[in-house]
C-alpha positions in Angstrom: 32.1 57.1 9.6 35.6 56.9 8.1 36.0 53.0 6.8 39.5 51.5 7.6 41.3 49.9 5.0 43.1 46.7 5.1 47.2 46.8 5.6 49.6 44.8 4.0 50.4 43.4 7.7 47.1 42.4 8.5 46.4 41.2 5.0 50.1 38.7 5.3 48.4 38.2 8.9 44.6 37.1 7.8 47.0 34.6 4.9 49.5 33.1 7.4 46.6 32.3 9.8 44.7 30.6 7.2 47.4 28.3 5.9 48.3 27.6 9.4 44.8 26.4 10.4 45.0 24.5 7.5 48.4 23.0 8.6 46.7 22.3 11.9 44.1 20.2 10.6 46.4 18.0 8.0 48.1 17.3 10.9 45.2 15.3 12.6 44.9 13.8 9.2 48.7 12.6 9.9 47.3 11.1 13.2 44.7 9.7 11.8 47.0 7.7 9.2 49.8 6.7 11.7 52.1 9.0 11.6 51.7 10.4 15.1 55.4 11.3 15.1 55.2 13.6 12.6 51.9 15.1 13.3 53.0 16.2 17.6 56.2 17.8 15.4 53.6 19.4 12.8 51.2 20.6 15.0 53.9 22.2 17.4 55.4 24.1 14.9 51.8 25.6 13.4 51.0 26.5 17.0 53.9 28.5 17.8 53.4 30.6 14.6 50.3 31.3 15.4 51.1 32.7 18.7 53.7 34.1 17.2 52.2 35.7 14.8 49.3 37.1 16.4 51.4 38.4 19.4 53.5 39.7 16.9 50.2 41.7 15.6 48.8 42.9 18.1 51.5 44.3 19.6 52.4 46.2 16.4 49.0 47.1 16.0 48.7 48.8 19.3 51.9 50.5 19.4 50.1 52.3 15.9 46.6 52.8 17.4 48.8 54.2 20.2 50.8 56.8 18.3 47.5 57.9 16.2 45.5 58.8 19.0 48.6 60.7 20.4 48.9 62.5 16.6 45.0 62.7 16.9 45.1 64.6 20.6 48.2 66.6 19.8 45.9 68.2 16.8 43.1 69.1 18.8 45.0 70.0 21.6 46.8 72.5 19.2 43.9 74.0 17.3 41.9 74.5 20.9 45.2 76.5 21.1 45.2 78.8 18.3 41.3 79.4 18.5 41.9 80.8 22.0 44.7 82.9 20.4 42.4 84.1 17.6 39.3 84.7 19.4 40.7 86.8 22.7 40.2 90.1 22.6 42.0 92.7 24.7 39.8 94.1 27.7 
């Protein structure tokens, strides 16, 4: 079975995810030490770049998936083609 390899987009994605967990959790450490103001405004802000950015993703990353299996049926649909032409003999 052919292994995929990693992108650079899901790579940046898999990086930007894990810094914004980690944003996510300093700001309950915010909370905890009385700055509640700062931590509602924190923990907006990580939240909507992580919806953003995985929405962002996956839609990428279907549109791609989308166009390879297209490629991917074209190809066989084209080789079935010029096997029929090759193997036909005249009655």
């Amino acid at each position: 079975m052919k292994r995929k390899r990693n992108t650079y987009t899901k790579k940046l994605v898999k990086w930007i995810l894990a810094i914004s967990v980690f944003d996510l959790q300093l700001s309950y450490l915010l909370a905890f030490l009385g700055r509640v103001e700062i931590a509602e405004n924190l923990s907006m802000t990580v939240v909507t770049t992580i919806i953003g950015t995985v929405i962002t993703y996956c839609i990428k990353s279907f549109k791609e998936t989308k166009e390879e299996e297209k490629l991917r049926f074209d190809r066989e649909t084209n080789n079935a083609k010029q096997e029929e032409v090759w193997t036909n003999k005249e009655v």
